[in-house]
Residue, then its C-alpha position, 0 to 999 in steps of 0.5 A: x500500500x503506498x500514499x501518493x507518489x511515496x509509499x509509506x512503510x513500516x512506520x513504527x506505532x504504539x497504541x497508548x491506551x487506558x481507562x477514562x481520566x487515566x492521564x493518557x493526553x499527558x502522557x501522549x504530551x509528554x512523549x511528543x515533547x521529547x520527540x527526537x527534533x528531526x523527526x514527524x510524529x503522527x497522533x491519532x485519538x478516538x473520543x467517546x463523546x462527539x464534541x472532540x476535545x481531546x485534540x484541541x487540547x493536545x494541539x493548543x499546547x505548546x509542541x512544535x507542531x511544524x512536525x507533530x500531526x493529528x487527527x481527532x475522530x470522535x463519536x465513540x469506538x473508532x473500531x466500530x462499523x467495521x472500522x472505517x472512521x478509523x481507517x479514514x482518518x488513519x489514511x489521511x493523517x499518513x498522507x500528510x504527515x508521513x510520520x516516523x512514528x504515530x502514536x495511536x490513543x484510543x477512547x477510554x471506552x474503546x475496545x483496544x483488541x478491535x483497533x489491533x485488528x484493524x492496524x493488523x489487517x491486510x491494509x495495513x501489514x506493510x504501512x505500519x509496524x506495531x511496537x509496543x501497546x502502552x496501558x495507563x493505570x491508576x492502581x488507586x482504581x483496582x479497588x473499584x468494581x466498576x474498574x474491575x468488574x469493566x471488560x474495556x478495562x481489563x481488555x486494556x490491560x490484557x493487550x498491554x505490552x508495558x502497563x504504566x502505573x500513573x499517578x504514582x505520586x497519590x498510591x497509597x500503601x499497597x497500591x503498587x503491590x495490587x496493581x503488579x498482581x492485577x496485571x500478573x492475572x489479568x496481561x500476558x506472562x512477562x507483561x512490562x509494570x513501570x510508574x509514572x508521575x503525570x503520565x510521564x516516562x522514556x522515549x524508549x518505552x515506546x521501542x520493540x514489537x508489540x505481540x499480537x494476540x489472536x482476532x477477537x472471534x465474532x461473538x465477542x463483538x456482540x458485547x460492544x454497547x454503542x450508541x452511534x449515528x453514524x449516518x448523521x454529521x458528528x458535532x465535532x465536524x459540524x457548522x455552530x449554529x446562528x446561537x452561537x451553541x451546538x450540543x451532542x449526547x452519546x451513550x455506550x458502556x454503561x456511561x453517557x457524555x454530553x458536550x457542548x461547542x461555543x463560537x469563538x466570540x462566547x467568552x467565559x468569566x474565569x472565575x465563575x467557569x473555575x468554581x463551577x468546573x471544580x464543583x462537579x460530580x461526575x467521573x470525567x470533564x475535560x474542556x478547551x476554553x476561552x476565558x477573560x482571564x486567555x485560553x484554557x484547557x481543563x481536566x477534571x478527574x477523580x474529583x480533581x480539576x487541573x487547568x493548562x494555558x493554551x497557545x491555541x483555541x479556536x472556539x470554546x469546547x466543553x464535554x463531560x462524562x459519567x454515568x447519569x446527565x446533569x441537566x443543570x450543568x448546561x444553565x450554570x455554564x451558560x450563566x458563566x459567559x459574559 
């Protein structure tokens, strides 16, 4: 398979995958800031809600984007409806970067196994080169049946070539010792346990063949519980109405995300978008804003909320994640635009 008119082979690839608000953007942020200075690197990353603010955040911070390429496809599991969101935008981000590494982040309701088929196929099997599938883990989670009792997340973890324990900083007693005989149980023999504060750790984590299992057989897939509409434009892609607001909803797993998309002259009071932001409930919250106060990301997680200054922010995007809808959030985030 060629590109144009220059083939593109064996470009090295590492799946960097993990449960929701595991650190995976920090890591991937990490990883592109230690990028050798003369090489392309490619990021591909899956979101489950339809908003997309995953690569706004990735792309507003400060790399050197004249060599980093992304591509965002939103909506839910990029390896559903035979995988060809995925395909399509993986052919694309290809063609214009040519990259000598892509790193590919898939949604943390995704279905890790089912993207390895899709990088495995026949398509594929002389453009790319599998390295090794990097999980994220906070081991703070094991003692959370919703974790543990979740196929997506074991599955993360049974593909998982290295399982980076994050979020270090914050184990407590015993963590370490359940996350290395979680992983024991539920990888491979020999599956790599490193640690990690903020998602941060070598360059060389990423080198060496990553193992392919077998394919997933077809009654596996029966299991997927997504809710998409693949038939309609994603509101990640569409046109921001003459109101100035554009909301989508998606279910799947057991959670909702409902997300909100605000034109570029919608402008947040900071302080009343942080106490907000900071007073949620819900498992996951992540945004790209512009505020009084300059452009900002946010991630909110495990009840804690992070904030980034961002060199980029084309419009304001706010999306959250949990297994119930707020129907308030919407009133209180409108009352924050001045």
């Amino acid at each position: 398979m060629s590109f144009e008119n220059q083939p593109i082979l064996g470009v090295p690839t590492n799946i960097i995958t993990g449960f929701l608000g595991v650190g995976k953007t920090s890591a991937i942020l990490n990883l592109l800031a230690n990028k050798p200075d003369d090489e392309r690197w490619a990021v591909l990353v899956n979101e489950f809600g339809e908003i997309g603010v995953d690569g706004s955040l990735v792309k507003g911070q400060k790399i050197d984007k004249q060599k980093v390429f992304i591509r965002e496809v939103a909506g839910g599991c990029m390896c559903c409806a035979a995988g060809l969101p995925m395909k399509i935008a993986l052919n694309q981000l290809l063609l214009k970067a040519n990259p000598d590494r892509l790193l590919i982040e898939p949604t943390g309701l995704g279905h890790p196994k089912e993207v390895m088929e899709v990088l495995t196929s026949a398509h594929y099997r002389d453009v790319l080169s599998l390295h090794k599938n990097i999980t994220l883990v906070d081991a703070r989670n094991l003692s959370d049946a919703r974790y543990t009792n979740h196929d997506t997340f074991n599955q993360q973890i049974a593909i998982a070539d290295t399982v980076v324990g994050n979020k270090v900083d914050l184990y407590q007693a015993g963590d370490l010792g359940k996350l290395t005989a979680y992983v024991a149980r539920v990888s491979r023999p020999n599956t790599k346990v490193i640690l990690a504060e903020h998602g941060a750790f070598l360059l060389a984590e990423l080198e060496g063949d990553a193992i392919i299992q077998e394919k997933s057989s077809h009654h596996e897939h029966h299991h997927h519980h997504h809710h998409h509409l693949h038939s309609k434009l994603l509101a990640s892609e569409a046109t921001i109405p003459e109101s100035g607001m554009l909301k989508a909803i998606n279910e799947g797993e057991g959670f909702y995300s409902i997300g909100w998309r605000f034109s570029s002259d919608k402008v947040f009071e900071y302080q009343k978008l942080t106490l907000l932001l900071t007073e949620l409930k819900v498992d996951r919250m992540k945004a790209v804003m512009i505020t009084d106060n300059g452009l900002l990301g946010y991630n909110f997680t495990a009840g804690q909320l992070t904030e980034v200054v961002l060199d980029e922010c084309s419009e304001s995007r706010v999306e959250l994640i949990n297994n119930t809808i707020d129907e308030l959030f919407e009133i209180q985030l409108l009352k924050c635009i001045k």
